[in-house]
Backbone as a ProteinNet text record, in pm:
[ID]
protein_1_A
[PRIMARY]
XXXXXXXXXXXXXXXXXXXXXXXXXXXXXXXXXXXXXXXXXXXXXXXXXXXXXXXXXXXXXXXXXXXXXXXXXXXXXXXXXXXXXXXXXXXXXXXXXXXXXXXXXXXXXXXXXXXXXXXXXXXXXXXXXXXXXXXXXXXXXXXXXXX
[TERTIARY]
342.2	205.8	193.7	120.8	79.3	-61.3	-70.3	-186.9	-275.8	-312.2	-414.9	-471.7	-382.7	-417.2	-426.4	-347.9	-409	-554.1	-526.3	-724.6	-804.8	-797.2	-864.3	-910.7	-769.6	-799.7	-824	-856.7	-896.5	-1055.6	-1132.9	-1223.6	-1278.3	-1210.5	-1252.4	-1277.3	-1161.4	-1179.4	-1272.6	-1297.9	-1371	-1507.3	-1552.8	-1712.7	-1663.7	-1564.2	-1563	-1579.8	-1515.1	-1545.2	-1651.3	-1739.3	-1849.9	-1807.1	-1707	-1718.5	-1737.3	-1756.3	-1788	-1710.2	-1704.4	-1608	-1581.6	-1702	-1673.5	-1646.5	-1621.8	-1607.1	-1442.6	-1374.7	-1208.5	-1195.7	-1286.1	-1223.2	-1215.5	-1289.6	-1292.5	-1183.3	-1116.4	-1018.4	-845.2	-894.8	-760.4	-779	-899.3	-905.4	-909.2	-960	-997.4	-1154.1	-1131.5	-1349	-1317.7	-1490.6	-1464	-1489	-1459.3	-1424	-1279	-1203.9	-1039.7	-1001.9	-1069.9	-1063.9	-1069.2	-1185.7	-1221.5	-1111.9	-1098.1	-979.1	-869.6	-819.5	-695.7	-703.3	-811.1	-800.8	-840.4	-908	-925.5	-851.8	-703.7	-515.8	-521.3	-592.4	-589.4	-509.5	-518.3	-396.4	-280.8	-194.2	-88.6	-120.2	-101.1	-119.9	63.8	-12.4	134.2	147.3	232.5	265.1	179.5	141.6	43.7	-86.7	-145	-282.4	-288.9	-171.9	-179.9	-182.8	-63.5	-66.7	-208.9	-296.3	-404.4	-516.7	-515.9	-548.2	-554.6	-431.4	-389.2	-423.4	-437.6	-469.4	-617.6	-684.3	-814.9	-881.6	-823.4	-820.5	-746.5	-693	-596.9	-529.3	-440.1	-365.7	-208	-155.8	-33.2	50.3	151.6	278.8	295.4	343.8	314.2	239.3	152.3	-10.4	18.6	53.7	81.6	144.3	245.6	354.4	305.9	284	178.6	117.5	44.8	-76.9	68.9	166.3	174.1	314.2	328.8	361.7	273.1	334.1	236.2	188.6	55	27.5	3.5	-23.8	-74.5	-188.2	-241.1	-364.1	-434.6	-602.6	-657.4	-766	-837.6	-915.4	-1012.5	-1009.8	-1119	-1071.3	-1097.1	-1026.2	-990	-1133.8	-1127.2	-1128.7	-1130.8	-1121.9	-1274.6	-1382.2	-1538.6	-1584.5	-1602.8	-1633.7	-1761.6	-1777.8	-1918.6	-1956.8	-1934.7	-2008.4	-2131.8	-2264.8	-2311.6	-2324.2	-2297.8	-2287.3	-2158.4	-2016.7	-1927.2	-1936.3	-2097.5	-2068.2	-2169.1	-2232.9	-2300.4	-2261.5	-2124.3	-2045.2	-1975.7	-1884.1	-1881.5	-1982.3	-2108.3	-2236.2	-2236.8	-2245.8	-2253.2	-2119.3	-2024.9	-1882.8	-1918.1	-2012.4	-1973.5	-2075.2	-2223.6	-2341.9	-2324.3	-2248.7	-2197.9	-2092.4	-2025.5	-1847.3	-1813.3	-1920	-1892.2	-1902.2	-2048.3	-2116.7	-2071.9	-1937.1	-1892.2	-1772	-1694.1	-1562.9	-1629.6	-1751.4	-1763.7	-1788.8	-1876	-1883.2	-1792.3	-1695.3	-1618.8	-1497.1	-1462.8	-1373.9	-1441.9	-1555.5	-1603.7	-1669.5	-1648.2	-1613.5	-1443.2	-1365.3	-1261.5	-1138.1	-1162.1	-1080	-1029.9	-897.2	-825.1	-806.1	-829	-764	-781.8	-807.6	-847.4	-847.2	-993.5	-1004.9	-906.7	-850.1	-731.8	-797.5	-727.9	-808.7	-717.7	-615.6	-503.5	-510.8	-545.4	-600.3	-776.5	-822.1	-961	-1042.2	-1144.3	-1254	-1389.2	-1428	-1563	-1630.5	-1744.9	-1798.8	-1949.2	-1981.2	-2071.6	-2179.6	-2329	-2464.1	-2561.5	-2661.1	-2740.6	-2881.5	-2932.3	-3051.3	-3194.9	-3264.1	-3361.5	-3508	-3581.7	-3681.8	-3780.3	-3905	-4020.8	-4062.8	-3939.7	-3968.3	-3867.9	-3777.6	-3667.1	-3542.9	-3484.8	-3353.5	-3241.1	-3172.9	-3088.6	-2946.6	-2854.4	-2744.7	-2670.9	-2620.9	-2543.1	-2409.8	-2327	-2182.4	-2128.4	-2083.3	-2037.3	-1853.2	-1818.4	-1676	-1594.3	-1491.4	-1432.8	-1258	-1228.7	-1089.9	-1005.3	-933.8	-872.3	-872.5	-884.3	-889.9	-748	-666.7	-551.1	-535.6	-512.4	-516.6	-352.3	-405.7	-257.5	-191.5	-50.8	14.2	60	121.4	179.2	327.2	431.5	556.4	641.4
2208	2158.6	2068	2104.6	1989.8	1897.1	1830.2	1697	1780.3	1904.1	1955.6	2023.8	2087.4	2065.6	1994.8	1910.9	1779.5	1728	1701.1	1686.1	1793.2	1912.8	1982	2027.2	1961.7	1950.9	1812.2	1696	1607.7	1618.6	1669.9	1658.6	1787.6	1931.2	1977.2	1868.2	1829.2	1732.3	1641.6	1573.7	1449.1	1535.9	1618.7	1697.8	1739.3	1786.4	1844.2	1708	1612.1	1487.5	1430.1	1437.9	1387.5	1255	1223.3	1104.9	1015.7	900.7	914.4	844.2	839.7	724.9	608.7	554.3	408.4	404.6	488.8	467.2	470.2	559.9	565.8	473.6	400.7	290.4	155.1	127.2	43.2	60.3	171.4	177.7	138.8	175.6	102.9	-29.1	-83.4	-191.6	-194	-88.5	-96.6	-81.7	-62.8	-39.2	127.6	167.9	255.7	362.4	287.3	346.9	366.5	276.7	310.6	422	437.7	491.2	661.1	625.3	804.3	860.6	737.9	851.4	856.7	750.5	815.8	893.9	922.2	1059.3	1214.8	1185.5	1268.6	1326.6	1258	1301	1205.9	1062	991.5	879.8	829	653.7	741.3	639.3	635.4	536.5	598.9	518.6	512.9	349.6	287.8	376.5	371.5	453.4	414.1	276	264.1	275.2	285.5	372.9	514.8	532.2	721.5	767.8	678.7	700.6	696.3	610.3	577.9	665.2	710.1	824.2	977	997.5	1110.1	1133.9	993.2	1021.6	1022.6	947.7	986.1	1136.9	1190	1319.5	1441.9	1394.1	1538.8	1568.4	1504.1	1581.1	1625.6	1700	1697.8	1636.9	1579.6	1473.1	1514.7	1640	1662.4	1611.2	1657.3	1564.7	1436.1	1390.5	1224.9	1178.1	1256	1193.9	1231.5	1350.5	1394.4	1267.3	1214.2	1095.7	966.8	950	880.8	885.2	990.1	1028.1	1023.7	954.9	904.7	1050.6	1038.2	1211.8	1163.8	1309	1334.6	1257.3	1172.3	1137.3	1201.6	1220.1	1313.6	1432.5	1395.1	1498.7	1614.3	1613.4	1715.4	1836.4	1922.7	2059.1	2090.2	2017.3	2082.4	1976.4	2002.6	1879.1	1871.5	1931.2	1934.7	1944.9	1831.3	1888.4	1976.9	2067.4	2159.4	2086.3	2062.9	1978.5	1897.4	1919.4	1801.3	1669.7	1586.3	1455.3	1426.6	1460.8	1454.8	1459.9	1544.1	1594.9	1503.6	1435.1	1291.5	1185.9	1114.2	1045.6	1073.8	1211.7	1240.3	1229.3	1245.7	1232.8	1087.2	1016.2	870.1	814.9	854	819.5	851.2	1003.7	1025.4	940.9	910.8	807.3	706.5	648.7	486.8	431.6	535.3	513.3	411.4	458.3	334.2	214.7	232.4	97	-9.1	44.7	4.7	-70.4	7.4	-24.1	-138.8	-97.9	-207.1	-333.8	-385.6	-481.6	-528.6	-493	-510	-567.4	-533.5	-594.4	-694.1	-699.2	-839.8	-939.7	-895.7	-973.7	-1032.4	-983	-996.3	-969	-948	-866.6	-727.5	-714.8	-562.7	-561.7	-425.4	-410.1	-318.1	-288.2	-203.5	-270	-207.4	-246.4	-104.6	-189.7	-171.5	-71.8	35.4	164.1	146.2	36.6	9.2	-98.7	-210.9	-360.3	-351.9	-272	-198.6	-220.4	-250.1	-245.7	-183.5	-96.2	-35.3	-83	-103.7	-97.1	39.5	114.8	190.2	133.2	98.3	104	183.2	215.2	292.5	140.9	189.1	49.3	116.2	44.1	119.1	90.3	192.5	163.5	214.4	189.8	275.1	389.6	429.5	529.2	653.9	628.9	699	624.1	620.7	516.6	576.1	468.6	465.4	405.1	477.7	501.6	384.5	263.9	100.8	130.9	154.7	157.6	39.9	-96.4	-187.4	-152.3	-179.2	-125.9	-261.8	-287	-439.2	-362	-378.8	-399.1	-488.3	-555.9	-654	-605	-706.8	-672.2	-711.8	-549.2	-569.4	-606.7	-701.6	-680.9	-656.6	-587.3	-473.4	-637.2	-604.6	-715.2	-739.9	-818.7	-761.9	-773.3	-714.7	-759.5	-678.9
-2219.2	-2211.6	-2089	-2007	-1880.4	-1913.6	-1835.8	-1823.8	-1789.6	-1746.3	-1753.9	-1874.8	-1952.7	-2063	-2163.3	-2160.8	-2250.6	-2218.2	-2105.2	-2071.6	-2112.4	-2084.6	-2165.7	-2296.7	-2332.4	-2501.1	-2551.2	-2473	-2487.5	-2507.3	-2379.4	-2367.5	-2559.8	-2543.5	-2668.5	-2788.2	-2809.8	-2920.7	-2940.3	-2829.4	-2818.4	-2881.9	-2819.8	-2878.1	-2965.1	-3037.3	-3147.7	-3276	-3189.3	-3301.7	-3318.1	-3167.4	-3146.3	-3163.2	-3057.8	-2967.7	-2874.7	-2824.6	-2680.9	-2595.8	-2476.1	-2416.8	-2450.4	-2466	-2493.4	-2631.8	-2731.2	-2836.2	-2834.4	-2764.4	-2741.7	-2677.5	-2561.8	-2518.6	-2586.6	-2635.5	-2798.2	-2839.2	-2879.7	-2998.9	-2906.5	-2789.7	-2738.4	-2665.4	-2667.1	-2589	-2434.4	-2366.2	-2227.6	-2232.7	-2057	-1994.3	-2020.1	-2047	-2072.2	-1928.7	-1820.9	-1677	-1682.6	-1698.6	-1731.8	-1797.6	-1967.7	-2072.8	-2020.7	-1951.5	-1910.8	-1787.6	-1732.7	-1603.6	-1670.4	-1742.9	-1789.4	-1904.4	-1975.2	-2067.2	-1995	-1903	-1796.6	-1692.9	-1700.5	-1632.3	-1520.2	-1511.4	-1412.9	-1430.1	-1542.2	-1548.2	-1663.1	-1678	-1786	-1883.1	-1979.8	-2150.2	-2179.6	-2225.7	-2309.8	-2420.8	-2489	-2666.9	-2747.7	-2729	-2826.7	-2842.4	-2745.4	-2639.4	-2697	-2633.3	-2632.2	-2814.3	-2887.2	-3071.4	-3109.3	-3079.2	-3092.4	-3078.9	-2940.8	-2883.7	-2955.3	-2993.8	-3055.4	-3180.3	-3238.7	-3401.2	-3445.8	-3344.5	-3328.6	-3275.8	-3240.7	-3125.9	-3217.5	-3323.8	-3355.9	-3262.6	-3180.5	-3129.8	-3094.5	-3049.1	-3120.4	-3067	-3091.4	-3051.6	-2904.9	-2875.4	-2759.3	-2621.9	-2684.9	-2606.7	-2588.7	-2722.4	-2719	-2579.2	-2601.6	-2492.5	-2306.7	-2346.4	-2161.5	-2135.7	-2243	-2173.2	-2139	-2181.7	-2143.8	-2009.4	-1919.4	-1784.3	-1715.8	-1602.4	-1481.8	-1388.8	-1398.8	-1367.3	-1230.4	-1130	-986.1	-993.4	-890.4	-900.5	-796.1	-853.4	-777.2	-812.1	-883.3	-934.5	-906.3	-775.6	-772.4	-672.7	-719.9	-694.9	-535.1	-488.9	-364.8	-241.7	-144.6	-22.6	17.7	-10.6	-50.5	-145.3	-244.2	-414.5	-364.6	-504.5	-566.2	-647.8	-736.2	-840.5	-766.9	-775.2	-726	-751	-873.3	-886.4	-838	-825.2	-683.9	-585.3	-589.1	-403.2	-340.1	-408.3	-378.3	-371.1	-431	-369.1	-254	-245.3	-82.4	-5.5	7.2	75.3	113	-4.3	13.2	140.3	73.4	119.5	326.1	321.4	483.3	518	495.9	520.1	498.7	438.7	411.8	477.4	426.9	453.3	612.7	744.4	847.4	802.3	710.1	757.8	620.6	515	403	568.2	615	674	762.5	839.5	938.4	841.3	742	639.5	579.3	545.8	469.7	585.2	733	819.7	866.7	888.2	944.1	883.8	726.8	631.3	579.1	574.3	533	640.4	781.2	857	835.4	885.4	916.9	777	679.4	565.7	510	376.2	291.2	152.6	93.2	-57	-132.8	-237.2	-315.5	-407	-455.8	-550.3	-671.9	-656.4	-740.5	-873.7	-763.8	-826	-829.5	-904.6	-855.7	-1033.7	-1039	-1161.8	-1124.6	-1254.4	-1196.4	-1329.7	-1345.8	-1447.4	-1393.9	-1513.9	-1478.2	-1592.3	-1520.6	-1640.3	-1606	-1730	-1671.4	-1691.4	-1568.2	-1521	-1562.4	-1639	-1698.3	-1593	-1553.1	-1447	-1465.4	-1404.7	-1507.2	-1421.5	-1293.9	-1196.3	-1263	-1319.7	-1356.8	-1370.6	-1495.2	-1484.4	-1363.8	-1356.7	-1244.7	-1266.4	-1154.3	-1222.7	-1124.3	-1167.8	-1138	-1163.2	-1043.2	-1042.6	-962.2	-1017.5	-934.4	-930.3	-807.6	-808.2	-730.5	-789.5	-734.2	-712.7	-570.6	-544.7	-518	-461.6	-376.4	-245.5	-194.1	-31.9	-28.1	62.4	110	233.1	331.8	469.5	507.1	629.7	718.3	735	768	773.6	879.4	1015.5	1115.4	1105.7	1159.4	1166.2	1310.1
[MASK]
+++++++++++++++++++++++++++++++++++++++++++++++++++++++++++++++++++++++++++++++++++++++++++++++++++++++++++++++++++++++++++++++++++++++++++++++++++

């Protein structure tokens, strides 16, 4: 059994239970931005995460243990997602992406924000044009070091 199928039979289950993210993330005690990448083959679950996980989920010991090996990180199939709500963060990423690097160095200098030491919270913002979708994302700023 690989992490791709465990995710896949993660996600079955979850609708078959009619559950939702934040309801698994509750039960182990994370955000339910964490909750979803790593049931989704993105983080590693402790034993007691993943037991948790599993017994809520039906799933089999097996499974158990996949979630908790540190998988490939990396989710999207292609080096241009299709999906369009992916392919609008790449959009964002190529229309932003200078004017994030230039802000962010002449704010903080030479560096990079951390995808490691990193928090997202996602809300949905209620508007009377159409609600709208609030992703605040927090890394550490790493700066290059010299030596």
């Amino acid at each position: 059994m690989t992490r791709d199928d465990v995710t896949e039979m993660i996600v079955i289950h979850k609708q078959r239970k009619q559950l939702t993210w934040p309801q698994l993330a509750d039960a182990i005690d994370c955000s339910k931005e964490w909750t979803t990448a790593a049931l989704l083959g993105q983080m590693t679950l402790n034993a007691k995460q993943a037991e948790i996980v599993g017994n809520l989920l039906d799933l089999p010991e097996q499974a158990v243990q996949q979630l908790q090996v540190v998988p490939f990180k990396g989710s999207v199939p292609s080096a241009i997602p299709t999906d369009p709500l992916i392919y609008r963060f790449y959009e964002l990423v190529n229309v932003y992406g200078t004017t994030f690097k230039a802000l962010i160095h002449e704010e903080f200098g030479d560096g990079i924000m951390s995808a490691i030491d990193f928090n997202m919270d996602l809300k949905r913002e209620s508007d009377p044009n159409g609600d709208r979708v609030n992703i605040t994302m927090s890394g550490k700023f790493l700066p290059y070091k010299q030596y």
